[in-house]
C-alpha positions as CSV (number, residue, x, y, z in Angstrom):
1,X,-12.9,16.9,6.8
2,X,-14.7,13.6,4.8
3,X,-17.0,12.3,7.3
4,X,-16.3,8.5,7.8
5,X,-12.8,8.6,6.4
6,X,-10.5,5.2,6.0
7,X,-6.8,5.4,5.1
8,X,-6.1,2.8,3.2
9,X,-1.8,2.8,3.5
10,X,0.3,4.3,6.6
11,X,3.5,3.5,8.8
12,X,4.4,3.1,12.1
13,X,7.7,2.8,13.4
14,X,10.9,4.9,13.9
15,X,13.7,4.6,11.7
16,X,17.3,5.5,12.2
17,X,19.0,8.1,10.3
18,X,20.7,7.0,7.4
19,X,23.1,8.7,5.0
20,X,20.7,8.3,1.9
21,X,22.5,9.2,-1.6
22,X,25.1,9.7,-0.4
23,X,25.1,12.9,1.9
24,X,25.0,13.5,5.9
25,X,22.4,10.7,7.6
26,X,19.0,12.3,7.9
27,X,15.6,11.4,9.4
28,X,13.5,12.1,6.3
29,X,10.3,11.3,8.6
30,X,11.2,12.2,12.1
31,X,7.4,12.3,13.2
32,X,6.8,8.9,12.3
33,X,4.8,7.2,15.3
34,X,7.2,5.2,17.6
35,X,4.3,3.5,19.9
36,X,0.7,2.3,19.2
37,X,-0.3,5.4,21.5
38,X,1.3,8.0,19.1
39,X,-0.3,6.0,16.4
40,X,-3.6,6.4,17.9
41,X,-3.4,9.8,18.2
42,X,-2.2,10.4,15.0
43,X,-5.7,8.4,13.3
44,X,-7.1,10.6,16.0
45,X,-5.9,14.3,14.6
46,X,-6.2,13.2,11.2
47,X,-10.1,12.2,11.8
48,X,-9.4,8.5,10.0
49,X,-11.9,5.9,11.3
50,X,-10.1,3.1,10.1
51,X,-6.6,2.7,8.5
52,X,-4.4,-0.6,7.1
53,X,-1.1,0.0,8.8
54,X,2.3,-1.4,7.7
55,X,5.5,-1.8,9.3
56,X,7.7,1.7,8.1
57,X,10.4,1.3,6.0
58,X,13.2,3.3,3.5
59,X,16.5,2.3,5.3
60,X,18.1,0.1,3.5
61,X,18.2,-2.6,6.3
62,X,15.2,-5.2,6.1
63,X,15.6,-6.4,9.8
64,X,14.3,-3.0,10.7
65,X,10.9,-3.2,9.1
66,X,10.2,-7.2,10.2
67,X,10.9,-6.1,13.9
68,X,7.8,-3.8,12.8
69,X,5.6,-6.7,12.3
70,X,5.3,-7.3,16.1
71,X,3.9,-3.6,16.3
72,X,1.5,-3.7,13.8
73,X,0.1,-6.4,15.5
74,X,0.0,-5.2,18.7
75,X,-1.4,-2.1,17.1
76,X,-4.6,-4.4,15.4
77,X,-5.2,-5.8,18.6
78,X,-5.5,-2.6,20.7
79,X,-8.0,-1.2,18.5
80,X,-10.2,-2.1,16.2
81,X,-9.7,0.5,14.1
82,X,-6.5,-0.7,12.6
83,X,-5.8,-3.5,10.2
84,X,-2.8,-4.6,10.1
85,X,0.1,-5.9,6.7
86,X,3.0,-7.6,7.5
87,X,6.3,-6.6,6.1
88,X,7.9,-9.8,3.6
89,X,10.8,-9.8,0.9
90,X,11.3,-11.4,-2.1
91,X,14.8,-12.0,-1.0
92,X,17.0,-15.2,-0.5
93,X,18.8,-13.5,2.2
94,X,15.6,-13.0,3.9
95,X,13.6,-16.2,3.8
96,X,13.9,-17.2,6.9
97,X,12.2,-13.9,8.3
98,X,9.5,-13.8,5.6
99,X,8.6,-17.5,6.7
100,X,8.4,-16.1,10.4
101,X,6.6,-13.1,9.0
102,X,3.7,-15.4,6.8
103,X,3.9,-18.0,10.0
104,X,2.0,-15.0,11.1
105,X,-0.6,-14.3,8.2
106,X,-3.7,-16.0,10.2
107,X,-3.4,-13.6,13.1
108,X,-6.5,-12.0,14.1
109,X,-6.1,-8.5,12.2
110,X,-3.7,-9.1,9.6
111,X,-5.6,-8.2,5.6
112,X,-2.4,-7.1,3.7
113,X,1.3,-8.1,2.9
114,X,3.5,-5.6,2.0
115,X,6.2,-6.4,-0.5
116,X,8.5,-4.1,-2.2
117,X,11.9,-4.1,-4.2
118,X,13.0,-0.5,-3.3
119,X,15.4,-2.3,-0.9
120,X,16.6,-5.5,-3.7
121,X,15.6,-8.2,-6.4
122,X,12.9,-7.9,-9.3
123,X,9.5,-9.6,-10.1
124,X,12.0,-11.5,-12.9
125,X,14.6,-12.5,-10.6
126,X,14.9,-16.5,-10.8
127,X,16.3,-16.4,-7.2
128,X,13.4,-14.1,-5.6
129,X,10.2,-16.3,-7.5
130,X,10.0,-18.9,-4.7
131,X,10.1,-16.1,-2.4
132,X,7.3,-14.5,-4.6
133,X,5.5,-17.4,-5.0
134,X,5.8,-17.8,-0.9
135,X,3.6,-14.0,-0.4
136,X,1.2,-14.9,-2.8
137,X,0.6,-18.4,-1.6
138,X,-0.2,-16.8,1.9
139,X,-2.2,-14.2,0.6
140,X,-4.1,-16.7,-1.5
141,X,-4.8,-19.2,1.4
142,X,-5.5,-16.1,4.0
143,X,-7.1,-13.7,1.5
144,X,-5.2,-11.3,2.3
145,X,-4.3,-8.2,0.0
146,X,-0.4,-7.8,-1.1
147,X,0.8,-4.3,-1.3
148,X,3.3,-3.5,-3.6
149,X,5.0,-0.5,-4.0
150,X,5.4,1.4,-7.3
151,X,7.4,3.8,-8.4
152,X,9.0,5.3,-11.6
153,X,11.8,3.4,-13.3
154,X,14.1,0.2,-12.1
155,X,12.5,-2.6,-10.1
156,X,9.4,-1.1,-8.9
157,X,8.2,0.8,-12.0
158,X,4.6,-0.5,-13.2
159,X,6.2,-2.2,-16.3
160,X,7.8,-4.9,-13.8
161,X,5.5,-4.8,-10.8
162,X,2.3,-4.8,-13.2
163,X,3.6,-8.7,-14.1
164,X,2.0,-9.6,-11.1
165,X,-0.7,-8.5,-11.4
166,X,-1.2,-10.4,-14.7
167,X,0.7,-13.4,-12.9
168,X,-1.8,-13.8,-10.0
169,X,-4.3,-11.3,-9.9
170,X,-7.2,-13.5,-11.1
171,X,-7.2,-15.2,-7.4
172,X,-5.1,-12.5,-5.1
173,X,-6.2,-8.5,-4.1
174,X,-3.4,-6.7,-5.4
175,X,-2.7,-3.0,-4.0
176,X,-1.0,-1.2,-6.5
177,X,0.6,1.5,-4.1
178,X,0.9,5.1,-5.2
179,X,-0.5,4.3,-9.2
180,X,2.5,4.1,-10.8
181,X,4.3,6.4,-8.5
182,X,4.6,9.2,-10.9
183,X,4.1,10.9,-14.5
184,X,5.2,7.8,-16.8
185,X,3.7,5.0,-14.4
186,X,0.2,7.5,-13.9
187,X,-0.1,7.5,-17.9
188,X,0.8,3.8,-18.1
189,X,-2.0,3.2,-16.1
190,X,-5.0,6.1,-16.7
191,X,-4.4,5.6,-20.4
192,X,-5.7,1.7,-20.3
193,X,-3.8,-0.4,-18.4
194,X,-5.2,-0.2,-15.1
195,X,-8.9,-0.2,-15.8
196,X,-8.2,-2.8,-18.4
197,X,-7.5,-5.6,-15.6
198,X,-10.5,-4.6,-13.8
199,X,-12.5,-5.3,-16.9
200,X,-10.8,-8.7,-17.3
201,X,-11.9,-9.9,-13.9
202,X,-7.8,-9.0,-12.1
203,X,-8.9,-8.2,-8.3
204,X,-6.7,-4.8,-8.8
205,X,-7.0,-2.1,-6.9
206,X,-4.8,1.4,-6.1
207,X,-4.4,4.4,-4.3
208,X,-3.3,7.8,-5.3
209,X,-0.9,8.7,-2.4
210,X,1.8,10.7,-3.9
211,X,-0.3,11.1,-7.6
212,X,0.9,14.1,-9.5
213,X,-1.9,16.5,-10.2
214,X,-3.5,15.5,-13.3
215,X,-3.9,12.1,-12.8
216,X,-6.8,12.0,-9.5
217,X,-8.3,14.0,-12.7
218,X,-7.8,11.8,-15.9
219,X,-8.6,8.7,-13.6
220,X,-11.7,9.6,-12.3
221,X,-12.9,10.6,-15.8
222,X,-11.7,7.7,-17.3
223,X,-13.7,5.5,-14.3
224,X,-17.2,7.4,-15.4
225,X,-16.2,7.0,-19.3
226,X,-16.1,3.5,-19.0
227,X,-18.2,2.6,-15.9
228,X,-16.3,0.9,-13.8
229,X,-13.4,0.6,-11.6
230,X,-15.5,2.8,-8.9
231,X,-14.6,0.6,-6.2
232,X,-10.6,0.4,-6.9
233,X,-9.2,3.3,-5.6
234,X,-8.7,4.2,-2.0
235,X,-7.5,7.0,-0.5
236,X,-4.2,6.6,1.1
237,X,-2.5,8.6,3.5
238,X,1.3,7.1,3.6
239,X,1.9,8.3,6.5
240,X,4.3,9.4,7.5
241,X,5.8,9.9,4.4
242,X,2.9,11.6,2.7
243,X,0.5,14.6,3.9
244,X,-2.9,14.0,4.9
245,X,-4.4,17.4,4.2
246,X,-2.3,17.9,0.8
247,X,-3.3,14.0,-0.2
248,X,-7.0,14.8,1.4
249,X,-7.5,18.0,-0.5
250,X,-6.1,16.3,-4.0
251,X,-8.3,13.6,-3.9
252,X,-11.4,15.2,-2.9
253,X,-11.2,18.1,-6.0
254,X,-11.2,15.3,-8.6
255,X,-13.3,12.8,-7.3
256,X,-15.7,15.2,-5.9
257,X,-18.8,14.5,-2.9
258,X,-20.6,11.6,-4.7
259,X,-20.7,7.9,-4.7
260,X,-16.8,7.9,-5.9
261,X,-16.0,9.8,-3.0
262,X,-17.7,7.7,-0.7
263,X,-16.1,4.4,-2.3
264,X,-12.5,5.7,-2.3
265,X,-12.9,7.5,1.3
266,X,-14.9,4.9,2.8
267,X,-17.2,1.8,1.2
268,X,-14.0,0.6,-0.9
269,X,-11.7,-0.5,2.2
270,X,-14.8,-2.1,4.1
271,X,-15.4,-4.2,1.5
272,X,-12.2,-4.9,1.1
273,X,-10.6,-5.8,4.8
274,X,-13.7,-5.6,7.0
275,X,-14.4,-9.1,7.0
């Protein structure tokens, strides 16, 4: 096990089956941690001294993850190992609970907001920008981090999501959640891109949660090539839709025992949310 290990995206909260794609409703993640007791445990038998932890979502049904936003915080205030992100939406539909949700940015624990199109609109849809604009203005006047989810293709894929990074990154942490999210958004990103808006001054910053093989690899390299972006990648559990040991033992073979190991595992999310 990395000694002194932070975890830098995981859930809490059970969801209800659902019939994804189609087929019979499933519980994709049935161990997901119902109570801030099974989440403690969990950062417990995983060894993680401190974690950001978001409201679990996937189920196409938004109300589920903002009724999460009351657990988080009731999970940063139990212990202060835990910081917490609050679950928004770029929606119409769902402006009245993201205003409830930012009403809540100040709390004592709160570093991130999560916001993600798996479950509808797009960084260029007219009717989700003031919506957009509302997350980032919060995260801006908090300095909070926003999380957004990646992931290959559609709404979340880098080519869309990466916008706002250009958009508001110069004054607002932006998480870029599992780099890309697979092969094509991984090579969008090792090739140039990502390391390119560290070097104009963007306050970018990723984790490799889900990353296909080879790209822990070609990132790493391509952060000693050019010298920076050391202190941009964290590891990331996303639990409990990931693997700790699988994500543990992936990032530990390509960014090996040295000062980028103890950035990504470690110094990286202290500087970023211990404040």
């Amino acid at each position: 096990m990395t000694p002194h290990r932070s975890d830098a995206h995981r859930h809490v909260g059970r969801l209800p089956a659902y019939p994804f794609y189609g087929g019979p409703a499933v519980d994709p993640a049935p161990h997901a941690p119902a109570t801030v007791a099974e989440l403690l445990a969990d950062l417990d038998r995983d060894g993680v001294e401190r974690a950001l932890v978001l409201p679990n979502y996937g189920v196409p049904d938004p109300a589920l993850s903002f009724a999460l936003n009351e657990l988080v915080l009731e999970a940063a205030a139990k212990d202060d190992r835990i910081s917490a992100a609050l679950w928004t939406s770029p929606l119409p539909r769902d402006a009245e609970r993201t205003a409830a949700a930012l009403s809540l940015a100040g709390e004592t624990g709160v570093r991130a907001l999560k916001l993600s199109f798996l479950l509808g609109g797009d960084v260029d849809d007219p009717d989700c920008q003031p919506g957009i604009e509302q997350v980032f203005a919060a995260a801006r006047a908090h300095d909070l981090v926003v999380h957004v989810h990646t992931s290959p293709g559609a709404a979340s894929d880098i080519d869309r999501v990466g916008t706002l990074v250009d958009r508001y990154g110069d004054d607002v942490a932006i998480h870029l959640v599992h780099f890309g999210g697979g092969a094509s958004g991984h090579i969008k990103l090792c090739s140039g891109r990502f390391l390119d808006w560290v070097e104009q001054g963007k306050r970018v910053y990723t984790d490799l949660s889900w990353a296909i093989g080879f790209a822990p690899r070609w990132i790493a390299a391509e952060i000693e090539r050019r010298g920076l972006g050391h202190d941009r990648v964290l590891f990331a559990s996303d639990e409990p839709w990931g693997d700790t040991p699988g994500e543990l033992a992936r990032m530990s073979a390509a960014f090996g025992d040295g000062e980028l190991a103890r950035h990504a595992f470690s110094q990286s999310f202290s500087d970023l949310y211990d404040r």
